[in-house]
C-alpha positions in Angstrom: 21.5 4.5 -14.1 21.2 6.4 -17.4 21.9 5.9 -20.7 23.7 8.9 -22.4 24.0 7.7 -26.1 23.9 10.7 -28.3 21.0 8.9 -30.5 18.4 10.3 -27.9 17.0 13.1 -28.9 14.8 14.0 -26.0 16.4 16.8 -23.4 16.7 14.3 -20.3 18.7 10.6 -20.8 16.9 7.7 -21.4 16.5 5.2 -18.0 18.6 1.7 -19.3 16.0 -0.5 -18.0 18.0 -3.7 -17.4 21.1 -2.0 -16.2 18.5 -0.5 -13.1 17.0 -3.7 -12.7 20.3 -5.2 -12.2 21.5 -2.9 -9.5 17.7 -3.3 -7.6 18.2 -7.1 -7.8 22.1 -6.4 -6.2 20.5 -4.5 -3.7 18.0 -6.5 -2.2 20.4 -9.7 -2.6 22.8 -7.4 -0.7 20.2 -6.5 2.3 19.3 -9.8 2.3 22.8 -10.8 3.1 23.4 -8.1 5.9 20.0 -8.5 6.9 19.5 -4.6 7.1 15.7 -3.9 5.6 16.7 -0.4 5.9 18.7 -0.8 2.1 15.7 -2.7 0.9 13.2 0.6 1.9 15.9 3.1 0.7 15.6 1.4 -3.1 11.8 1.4 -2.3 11.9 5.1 -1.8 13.9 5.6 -5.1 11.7 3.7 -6.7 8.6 5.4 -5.8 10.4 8.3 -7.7 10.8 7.0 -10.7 7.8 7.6 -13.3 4.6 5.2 -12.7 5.4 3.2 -16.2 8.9 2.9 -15.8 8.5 1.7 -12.1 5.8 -1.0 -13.1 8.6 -2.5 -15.6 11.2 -2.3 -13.4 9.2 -4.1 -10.5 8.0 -6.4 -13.1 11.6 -7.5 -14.6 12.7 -7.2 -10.4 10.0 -9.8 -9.8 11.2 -11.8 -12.6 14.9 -12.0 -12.0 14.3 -12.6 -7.4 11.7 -15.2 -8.2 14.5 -17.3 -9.9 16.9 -16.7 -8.0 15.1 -16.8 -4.4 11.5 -16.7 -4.1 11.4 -16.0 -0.4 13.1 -13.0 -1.1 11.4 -12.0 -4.1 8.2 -12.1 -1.5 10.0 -10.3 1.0 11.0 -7.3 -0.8 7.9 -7.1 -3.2 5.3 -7.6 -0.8 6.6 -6.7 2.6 8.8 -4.1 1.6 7.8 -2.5 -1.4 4.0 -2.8 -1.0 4.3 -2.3 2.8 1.5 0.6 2.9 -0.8 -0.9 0.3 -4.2 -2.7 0.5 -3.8 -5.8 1.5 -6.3 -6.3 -1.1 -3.3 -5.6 -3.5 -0.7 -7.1 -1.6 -2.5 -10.5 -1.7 -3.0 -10.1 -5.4 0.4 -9.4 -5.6 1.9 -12.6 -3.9 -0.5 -14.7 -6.0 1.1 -13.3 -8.7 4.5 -14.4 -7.6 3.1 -17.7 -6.5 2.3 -18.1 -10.0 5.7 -17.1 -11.3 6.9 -19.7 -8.9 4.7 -22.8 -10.0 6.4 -21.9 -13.6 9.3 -21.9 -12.9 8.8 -25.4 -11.6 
């Protein structure tokens, strides 16, 4: 999910931020509907290859976008997927966080 417009000037196409958070938020709503995890950790995996920065944004809008439209899910994928070999240290600040998105919303 690139954006090509000629205006860039930089040697490699910009990443169009809402068009990949749309296709993560597909995904997981899609794995969530077959109920195969195995989609879930493949978008993990490309994830994890995106740059640091523009991972923490996308995981940040993805957060934003699940937690409205399920927050189960927006759990699941966030912390049981996607932090699956982290501290639990971070995981836990993690779902606090989306606890907190959730009493917001409310």
């Amino acid at each position: 999910m690139q954006d090509q417009s000629p205006n860039n000037s930089g040697s490699e196409p910009a990443i169009d931020l809402s068009q990949l958070v749309k296709a993560v938020v597909k995904v997981v709503l899609k794995a969530k509907q077959t109920q195969n995890p195995d989609e879930a950790l493949v978008i993990r995996d490309e994830l994890h290859r995106l740059p640091d920065q523009v991972m923490t944004e996308v995981l940040n809008q993805v957060m934003l976008e699940l937690v409205q439209i399920d927050p189960t899910l927006c759990r699941w994928f966030i912390v049981d997927v996607f932090l699956r070999d982290a501290d639990p240290e971070g995981r836990a600040d993690v779902a606090e966080r989306i606890n907190v998105m959730m009493a917001e919303l409310q």
